[in-house]
Biopython code that builds the backbone (N, CA, C, O; Angstrom):
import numpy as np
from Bio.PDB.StructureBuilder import StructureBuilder

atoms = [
    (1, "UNK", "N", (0.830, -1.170, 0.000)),
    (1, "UNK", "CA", (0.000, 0.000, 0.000)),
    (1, "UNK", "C", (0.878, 1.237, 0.000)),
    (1, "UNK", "O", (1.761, 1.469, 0.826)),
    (2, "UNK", "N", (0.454, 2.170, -1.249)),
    (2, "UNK", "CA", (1.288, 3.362, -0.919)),
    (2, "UNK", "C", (0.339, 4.628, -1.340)),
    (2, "UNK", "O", (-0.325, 4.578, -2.375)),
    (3, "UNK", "N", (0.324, 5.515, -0.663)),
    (3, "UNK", "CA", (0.019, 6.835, -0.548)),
    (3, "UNK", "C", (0.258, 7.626, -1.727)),
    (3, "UNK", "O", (1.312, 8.261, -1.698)),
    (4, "UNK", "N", (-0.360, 7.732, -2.618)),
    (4, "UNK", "CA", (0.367, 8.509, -4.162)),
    (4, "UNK", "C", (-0.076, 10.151, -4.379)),
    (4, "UNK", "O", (0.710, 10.835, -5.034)),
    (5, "UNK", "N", (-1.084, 10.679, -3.945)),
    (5, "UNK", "CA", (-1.341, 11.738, -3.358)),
    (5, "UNK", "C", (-3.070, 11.794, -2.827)),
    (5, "UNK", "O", (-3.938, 10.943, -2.629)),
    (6, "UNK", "N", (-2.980, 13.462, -2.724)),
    (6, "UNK", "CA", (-4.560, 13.949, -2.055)),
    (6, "UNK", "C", (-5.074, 14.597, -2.926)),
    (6, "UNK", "O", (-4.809, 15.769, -2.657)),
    (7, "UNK", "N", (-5.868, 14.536, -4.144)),
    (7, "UNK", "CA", (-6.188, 15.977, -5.165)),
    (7, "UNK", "C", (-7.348, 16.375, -4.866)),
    (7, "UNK", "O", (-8.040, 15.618, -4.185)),
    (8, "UNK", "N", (-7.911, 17.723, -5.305)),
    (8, "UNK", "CA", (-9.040, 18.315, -5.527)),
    (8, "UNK", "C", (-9.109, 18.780, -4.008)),
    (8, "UNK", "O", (-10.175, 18.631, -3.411)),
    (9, "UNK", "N", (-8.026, 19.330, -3.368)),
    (9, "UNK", "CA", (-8.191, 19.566, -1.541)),
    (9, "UNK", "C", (-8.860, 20.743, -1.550)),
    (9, "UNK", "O", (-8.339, 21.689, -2.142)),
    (10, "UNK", "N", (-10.545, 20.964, -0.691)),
    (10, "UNK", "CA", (-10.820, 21.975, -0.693)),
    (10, "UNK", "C", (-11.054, 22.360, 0.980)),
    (10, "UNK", "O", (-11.481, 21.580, 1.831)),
    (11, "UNK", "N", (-10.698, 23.604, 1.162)),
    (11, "UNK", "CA", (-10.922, 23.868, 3.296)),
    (11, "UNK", "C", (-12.311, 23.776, 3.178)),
    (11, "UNK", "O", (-12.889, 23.866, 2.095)),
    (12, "UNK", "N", (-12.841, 23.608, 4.195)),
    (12, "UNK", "CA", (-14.063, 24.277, 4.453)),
    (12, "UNK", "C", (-14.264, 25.374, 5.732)),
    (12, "UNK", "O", (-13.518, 25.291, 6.707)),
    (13, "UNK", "N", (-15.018, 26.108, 5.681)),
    (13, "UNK", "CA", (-14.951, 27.573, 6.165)),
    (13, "UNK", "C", (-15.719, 26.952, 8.184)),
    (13, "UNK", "O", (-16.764, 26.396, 8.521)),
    (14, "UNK", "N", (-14.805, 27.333, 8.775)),
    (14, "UNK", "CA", (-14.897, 26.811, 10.232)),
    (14, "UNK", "C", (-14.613, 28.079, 11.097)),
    (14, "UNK", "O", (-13.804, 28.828, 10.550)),
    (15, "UNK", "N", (-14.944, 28.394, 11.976)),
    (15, "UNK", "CA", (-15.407, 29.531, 13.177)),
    (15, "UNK", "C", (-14.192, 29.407, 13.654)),
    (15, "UNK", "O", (-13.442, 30.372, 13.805)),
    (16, "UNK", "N", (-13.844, 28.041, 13.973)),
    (16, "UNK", "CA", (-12.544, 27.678, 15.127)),
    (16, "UNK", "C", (-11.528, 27.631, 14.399)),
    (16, "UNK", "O", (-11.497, 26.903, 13.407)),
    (17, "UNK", "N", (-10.078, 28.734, 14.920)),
    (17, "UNK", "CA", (-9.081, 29.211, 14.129)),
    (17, "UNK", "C", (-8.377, 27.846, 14.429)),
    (17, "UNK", "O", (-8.452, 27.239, 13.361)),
    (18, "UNK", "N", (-7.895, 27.255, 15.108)),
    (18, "UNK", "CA", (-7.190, 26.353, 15.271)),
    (18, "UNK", "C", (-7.518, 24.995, 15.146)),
    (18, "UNK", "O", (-6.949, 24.062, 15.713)),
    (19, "UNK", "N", (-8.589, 24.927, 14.275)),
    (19, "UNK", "CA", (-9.086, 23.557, 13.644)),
    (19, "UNK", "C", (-9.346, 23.713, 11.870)),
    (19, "UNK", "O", (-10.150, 24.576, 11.518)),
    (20, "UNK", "N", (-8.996, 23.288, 11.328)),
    (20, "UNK", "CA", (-9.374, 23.378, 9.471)),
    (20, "UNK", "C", (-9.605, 21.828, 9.108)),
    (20, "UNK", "O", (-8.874, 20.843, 9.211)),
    (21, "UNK", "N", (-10.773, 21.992, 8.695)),
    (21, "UNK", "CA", (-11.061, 20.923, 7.524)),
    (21, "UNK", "C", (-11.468, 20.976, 6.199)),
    (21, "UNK", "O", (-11.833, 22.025, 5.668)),
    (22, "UNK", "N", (-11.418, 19.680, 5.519)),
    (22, "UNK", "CA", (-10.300, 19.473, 4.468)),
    (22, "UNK", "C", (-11.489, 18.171, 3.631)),
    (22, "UNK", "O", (-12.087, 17.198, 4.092)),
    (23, "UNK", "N", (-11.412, 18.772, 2.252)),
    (23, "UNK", "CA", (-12.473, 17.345, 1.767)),
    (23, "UNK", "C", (-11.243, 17.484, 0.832)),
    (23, "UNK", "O", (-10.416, 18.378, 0.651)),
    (24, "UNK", "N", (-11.486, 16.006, 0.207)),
    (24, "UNK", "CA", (-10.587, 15.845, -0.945)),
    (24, "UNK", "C", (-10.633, 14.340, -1.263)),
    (24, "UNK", "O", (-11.262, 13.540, -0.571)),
    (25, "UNK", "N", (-9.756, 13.929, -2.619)),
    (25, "UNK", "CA", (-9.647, 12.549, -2.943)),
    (25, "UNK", "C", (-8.428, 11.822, -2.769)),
    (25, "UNK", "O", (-7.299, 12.156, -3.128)),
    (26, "UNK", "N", (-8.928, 10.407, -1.955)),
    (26, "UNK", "CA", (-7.422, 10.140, -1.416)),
    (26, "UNK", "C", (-7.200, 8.922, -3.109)),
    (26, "UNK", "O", (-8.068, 8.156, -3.525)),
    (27, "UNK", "N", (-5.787, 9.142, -3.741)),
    (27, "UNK", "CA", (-5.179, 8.309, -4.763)),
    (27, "UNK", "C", (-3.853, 7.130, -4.128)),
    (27, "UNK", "O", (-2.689, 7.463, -3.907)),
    (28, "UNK", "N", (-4.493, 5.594, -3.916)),
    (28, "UNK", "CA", (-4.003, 5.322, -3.437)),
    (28, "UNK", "C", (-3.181, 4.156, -4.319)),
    (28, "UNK", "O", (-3.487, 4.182, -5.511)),
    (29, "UNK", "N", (-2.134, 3.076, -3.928)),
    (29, "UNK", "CA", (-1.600, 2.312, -4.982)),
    (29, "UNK", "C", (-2.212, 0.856, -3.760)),
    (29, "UNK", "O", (-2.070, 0.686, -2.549)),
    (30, "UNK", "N", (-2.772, 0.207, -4.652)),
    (30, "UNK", "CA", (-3.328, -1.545, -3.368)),
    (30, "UNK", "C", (-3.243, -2.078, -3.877)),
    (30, "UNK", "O", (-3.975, -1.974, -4.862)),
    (31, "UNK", "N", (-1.920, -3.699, -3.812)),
    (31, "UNK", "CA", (-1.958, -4.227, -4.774)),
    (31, "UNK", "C", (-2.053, -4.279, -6.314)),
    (31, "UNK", "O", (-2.743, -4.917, -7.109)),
    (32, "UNK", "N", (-0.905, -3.180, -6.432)),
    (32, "UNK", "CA", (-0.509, -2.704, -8.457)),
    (32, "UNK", "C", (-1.932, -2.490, -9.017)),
    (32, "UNK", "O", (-2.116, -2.837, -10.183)),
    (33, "UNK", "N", (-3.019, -1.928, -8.283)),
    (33, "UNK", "CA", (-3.544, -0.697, -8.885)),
    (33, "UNK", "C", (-4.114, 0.154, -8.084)),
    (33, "UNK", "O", (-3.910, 0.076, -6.873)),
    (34, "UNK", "N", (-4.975, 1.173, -8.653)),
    (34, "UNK", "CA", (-4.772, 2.036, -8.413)),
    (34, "UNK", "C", (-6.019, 2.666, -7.777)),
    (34, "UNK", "O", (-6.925, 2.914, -8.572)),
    (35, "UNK", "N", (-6.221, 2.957, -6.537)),
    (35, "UNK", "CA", (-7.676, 3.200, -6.011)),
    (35, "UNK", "C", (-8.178, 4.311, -6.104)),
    (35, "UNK", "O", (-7.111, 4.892, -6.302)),
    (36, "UNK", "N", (-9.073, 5.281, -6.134)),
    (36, "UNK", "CA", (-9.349, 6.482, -5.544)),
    (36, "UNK", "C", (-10.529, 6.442, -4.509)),
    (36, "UNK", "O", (-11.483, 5.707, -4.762)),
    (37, "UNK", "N", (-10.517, 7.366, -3.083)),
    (37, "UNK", "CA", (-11.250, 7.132, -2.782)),
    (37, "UNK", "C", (-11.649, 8.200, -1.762)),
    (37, "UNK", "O", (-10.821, 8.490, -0.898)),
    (38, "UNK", "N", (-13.066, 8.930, -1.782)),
    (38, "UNK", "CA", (-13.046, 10.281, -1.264)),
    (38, "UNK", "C", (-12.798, 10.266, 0.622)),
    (38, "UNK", "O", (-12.920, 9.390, 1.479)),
    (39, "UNK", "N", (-12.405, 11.710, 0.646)),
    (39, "UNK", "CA", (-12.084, 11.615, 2.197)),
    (39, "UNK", "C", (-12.521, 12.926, 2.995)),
    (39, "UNK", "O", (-12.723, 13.841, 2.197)),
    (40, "UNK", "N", (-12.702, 13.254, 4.153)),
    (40, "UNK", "CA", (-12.561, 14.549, 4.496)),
    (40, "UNK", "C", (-11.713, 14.424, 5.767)),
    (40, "UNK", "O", (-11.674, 13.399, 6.447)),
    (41, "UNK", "N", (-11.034, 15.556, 6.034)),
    (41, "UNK", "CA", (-10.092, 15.443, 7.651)),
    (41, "UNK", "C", (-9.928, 16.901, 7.786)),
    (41, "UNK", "O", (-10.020, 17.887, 7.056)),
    (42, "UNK", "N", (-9.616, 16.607, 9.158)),
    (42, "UNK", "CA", (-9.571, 17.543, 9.797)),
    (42, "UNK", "C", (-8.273, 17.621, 10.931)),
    (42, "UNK", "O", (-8.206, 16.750, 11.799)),
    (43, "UNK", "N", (-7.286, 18.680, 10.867)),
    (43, "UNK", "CA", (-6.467, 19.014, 11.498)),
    (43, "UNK", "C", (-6.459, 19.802, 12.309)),
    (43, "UNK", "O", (-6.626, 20.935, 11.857)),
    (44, "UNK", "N", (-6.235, 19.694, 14.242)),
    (44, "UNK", "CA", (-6.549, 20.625, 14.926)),
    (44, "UNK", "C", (-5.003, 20.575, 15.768)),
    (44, "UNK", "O", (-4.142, 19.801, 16.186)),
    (45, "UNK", "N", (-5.271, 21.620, 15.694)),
    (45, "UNK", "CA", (-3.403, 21.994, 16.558)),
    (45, "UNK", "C", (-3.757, 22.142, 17.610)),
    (45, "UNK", "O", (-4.401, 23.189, 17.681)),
    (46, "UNK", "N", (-3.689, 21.641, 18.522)),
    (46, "UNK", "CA", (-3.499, 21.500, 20.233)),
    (46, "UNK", "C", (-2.125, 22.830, 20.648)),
    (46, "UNK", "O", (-1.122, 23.293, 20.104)),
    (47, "UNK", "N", (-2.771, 22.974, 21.737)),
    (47, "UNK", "CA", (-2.288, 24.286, 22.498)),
    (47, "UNK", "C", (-0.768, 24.213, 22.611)),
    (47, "UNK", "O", (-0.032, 25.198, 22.533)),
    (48, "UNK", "N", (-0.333, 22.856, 22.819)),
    (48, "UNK", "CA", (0.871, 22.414, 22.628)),
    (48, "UNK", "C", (2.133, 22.438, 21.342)),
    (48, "UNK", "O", (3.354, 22.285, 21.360)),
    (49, "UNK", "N", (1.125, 22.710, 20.272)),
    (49, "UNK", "CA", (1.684, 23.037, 19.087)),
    (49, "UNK", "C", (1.324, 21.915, 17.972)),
    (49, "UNK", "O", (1.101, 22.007, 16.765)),
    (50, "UNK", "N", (1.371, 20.494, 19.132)),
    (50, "UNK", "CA", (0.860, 18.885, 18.201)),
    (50, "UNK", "C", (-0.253, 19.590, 17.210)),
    (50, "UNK", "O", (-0.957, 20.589, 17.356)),
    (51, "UNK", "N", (-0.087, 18.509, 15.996)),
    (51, "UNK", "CA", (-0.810, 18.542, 15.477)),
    (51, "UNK", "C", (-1.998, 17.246, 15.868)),
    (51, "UNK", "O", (-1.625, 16.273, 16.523)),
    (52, "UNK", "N", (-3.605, 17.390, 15.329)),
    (52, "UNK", "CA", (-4.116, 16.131, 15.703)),
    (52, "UNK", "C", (-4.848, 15.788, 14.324)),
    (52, "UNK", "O", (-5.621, 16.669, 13.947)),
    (53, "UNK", "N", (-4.754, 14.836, 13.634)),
    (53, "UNK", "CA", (-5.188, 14.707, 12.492)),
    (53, "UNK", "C", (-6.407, 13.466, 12.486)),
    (53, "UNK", "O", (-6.038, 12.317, 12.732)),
    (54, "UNK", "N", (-7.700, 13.709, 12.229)),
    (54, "UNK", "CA", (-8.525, 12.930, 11.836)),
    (54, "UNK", "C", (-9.211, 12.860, 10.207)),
    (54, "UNK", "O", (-9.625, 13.770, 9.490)),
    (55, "UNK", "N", (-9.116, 11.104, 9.938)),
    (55, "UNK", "CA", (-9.610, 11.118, 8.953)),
    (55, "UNK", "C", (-11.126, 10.743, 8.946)),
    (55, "UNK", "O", (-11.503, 10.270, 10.018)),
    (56, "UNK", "N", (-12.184, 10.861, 7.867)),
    (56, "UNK", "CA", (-13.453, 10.272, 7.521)),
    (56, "UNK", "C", (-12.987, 9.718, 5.957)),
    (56, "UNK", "O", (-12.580, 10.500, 5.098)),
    (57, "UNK", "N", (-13.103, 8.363, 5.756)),
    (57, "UNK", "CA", (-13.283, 7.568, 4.454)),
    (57, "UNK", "C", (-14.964, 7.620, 4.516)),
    (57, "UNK", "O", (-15.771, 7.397, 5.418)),
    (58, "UNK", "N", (-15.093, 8.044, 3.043)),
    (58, "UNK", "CA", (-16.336, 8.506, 2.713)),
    (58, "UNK", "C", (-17.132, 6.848, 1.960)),
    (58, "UNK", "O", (-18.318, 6.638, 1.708)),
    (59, "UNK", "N", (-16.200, 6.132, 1.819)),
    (59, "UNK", "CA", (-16.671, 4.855, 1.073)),
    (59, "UNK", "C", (-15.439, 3.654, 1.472)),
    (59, "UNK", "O", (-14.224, 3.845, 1.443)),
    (60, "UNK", "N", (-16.036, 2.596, 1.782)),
    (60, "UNK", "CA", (-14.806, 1.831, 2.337)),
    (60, "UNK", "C", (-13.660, 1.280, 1.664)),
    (60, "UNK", "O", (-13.798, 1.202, 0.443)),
    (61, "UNK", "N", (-12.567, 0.878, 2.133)),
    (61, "UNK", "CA", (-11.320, 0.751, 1.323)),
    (61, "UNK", "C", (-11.375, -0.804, 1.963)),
    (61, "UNK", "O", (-11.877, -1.199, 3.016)),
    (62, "UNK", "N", (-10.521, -1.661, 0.705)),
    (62, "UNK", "CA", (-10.223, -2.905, 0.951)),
    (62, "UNK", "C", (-8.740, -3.227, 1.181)),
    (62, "UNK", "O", (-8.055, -3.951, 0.458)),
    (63, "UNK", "N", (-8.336, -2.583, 2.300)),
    (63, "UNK", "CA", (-7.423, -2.536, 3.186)),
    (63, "UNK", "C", (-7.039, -2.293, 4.671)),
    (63, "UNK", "O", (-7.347, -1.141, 4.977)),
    (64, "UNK", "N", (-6.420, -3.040, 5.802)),
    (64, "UNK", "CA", (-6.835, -2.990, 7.257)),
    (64, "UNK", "C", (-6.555, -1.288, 7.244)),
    (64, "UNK", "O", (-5.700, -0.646, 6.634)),
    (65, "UNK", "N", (-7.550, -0.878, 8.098)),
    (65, "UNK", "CA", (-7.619, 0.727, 8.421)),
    (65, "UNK", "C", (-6.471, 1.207, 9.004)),
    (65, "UNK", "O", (-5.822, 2.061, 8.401)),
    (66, "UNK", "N", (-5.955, 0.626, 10.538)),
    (66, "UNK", "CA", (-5.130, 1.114, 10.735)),
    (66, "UNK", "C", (-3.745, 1.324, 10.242)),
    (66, "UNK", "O", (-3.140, 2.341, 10.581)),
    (67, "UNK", "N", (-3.181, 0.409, 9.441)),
    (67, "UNK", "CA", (-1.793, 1.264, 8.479)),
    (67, "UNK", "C", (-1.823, 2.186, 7.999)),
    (67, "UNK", "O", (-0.997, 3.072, 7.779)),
    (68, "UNK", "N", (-3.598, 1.922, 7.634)),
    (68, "UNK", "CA", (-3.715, 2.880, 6.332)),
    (68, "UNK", "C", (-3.790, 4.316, 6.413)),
    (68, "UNK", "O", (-3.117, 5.105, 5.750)),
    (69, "UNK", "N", (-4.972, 4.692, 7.585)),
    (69, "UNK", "CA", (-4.931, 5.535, 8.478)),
    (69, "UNK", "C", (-3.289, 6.338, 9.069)),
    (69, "UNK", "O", (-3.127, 7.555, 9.157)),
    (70, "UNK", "N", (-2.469, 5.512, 9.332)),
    (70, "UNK", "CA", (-1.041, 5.581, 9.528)),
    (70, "UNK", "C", (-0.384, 6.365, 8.721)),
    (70, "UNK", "O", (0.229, 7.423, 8.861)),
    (71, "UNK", "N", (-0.671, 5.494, 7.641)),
    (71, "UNK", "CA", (0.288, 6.329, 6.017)),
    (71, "UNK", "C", (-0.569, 7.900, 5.772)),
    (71, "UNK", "O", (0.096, 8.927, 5.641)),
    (72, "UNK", "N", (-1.730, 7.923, 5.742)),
    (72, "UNK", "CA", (-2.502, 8.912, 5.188)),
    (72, "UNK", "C", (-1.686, 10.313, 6.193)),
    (72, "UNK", "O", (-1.080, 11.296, 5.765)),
    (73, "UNK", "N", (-2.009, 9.860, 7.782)),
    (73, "UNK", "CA", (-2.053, 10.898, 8.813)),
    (73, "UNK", "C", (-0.090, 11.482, 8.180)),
    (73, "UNK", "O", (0.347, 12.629, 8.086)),
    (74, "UNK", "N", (0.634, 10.130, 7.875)),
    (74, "UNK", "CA", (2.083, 11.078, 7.885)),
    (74, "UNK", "C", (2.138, 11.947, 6.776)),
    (74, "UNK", "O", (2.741, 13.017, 6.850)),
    (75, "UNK", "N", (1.314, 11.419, 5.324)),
    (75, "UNK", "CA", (1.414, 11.976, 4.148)),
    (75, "UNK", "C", (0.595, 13.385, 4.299)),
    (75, "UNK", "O", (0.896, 14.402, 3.675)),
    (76, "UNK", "N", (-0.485, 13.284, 5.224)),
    (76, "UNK", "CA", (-0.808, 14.659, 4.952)),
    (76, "UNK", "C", (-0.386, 15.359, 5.914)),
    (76, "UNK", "O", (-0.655, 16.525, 5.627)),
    (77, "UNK", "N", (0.255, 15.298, 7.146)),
    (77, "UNK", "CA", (1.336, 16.160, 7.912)),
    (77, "UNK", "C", (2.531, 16.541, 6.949)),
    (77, "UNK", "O", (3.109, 17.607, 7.161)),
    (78, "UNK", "N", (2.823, 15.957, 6.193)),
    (78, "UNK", "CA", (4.445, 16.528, 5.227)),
    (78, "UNK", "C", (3.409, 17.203, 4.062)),
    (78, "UNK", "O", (4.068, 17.708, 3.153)),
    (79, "UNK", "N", (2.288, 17.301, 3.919)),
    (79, "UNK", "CA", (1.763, 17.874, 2.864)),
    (79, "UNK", "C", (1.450, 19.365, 3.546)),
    (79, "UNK", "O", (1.580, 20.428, 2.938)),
    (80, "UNK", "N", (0.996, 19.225, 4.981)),
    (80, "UNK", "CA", (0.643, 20.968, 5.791)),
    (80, "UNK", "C", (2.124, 21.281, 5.826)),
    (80, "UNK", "O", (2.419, 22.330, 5.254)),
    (81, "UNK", "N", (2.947, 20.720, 6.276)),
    (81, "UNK", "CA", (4.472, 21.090, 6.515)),
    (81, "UNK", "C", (4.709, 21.945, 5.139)),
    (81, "UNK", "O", (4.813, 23.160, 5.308)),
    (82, "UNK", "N", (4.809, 21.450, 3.772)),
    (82, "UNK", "CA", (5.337, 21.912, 3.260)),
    (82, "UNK", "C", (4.389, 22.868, 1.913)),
    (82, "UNK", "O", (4.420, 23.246, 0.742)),
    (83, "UNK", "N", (3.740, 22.858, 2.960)),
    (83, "UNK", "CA", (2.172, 24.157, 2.190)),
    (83, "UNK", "C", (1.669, 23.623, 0.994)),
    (83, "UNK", "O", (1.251, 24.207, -0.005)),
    (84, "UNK", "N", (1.767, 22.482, 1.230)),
    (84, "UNK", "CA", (0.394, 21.768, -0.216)),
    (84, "UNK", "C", (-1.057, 22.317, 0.215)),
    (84, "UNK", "O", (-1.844, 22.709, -0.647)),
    (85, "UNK", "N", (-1.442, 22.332, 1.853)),
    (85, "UNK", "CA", (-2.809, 22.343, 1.658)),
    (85, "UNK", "C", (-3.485, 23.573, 1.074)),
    (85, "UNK", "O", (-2.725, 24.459, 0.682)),
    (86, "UNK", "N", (-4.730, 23.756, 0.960)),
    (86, "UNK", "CA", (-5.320, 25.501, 0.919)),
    (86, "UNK", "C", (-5.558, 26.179, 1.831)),
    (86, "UNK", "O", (-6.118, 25.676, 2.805)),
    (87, "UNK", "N", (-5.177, 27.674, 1.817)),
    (87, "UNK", "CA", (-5.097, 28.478, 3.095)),
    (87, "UNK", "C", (-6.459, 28.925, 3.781)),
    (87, "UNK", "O", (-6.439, 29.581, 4.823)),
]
sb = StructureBuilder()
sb.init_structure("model")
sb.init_model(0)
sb.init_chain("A")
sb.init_seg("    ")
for serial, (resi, resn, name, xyz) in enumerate(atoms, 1):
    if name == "N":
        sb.init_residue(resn, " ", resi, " ")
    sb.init_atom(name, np.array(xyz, "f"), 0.0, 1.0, " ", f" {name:<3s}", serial, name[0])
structure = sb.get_structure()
């Protein structure tokens, strides 16, 4: 299983400055092909600075959740890190 990207990322408009969420399509690789499959999450920065990342799979994937969940949460932390998301 590999993480190939997130496209079509749109924010959605939230009251609470220190929470943003996020719809978009997750493009994934499972077994040499190729999945797509919609998602929304949400990233809330704790007072501490952590980030806390939750996902919603909008339709189920035929793969155990938690790796998957795993890979997604690091790929889209290096994606806020390095300003892929929308502001």
């Amino acid at each position: 299983m590999k993480v190939l990207q997130v496209k079509d990322i749109e924010r959605k408009d939230v009251p609470i400055y220190y929470r943003r969420l996020f719809s978009g399509v997750l493009v994934l690789e499972l077994l040499n092909k190729t999945v797509e499959r919609a998602i929304d999450f949400t990233i809330e920065t704790k007072p501490t600075g952590i980030r806390d990342i939750l996902i919603t799979f909008s339709e189920p994937v035929d793969y155990p959740l938690i790796p998957l969940v795993q890979e997604v949460k690091k790929y889209l932390n290096e994606l806020d890190d390095s300003g892929g998301l929308p502001i």
